[in-house]
N, C-alpha and C positions, 0 to 999 in steps of 0.2 A: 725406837718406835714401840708403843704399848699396843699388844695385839688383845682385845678381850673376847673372849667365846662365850656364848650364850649357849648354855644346855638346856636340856628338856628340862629339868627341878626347876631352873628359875624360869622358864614359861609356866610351868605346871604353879609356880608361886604368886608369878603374876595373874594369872588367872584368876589362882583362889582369892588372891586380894581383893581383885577387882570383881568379885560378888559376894566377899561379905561388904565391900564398900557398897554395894546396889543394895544390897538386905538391909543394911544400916539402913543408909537412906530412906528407904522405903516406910521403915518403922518409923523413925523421925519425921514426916512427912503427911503419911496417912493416918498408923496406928496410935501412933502419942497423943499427937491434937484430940483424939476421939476418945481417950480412954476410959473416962467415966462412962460415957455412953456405950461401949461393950458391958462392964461392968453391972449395971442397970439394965442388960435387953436392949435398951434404945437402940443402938446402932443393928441388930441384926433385923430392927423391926423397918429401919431405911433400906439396910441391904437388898431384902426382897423387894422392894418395888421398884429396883433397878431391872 
């Protein structure tokens, strides 16, 4: 019988993973699609009329 134990490092690991996988995300998502438009002003000039 294989007993495995899950320590605090690998919570602590999965954790971290799973928010640079949100942060990815995120940037592939919202900021990429847009990026010329930051670049030029455009996008912070839609931002504020949110």
């Amino acid at each position: 019988m294989l007993i495995v134990s899950v320590s605090v490092q690998d919570e602590d690991l999965d954790f971290t993973l799973a928010t640079d996988f949100e942060i990815g995300h995120f940037f592939r998502e919202r900021v990429i699609p847009r990026a010329v438009l930051y670049f030029t002003g455009e996008a912070l000039e839609d931002d504020e009329s949110v």
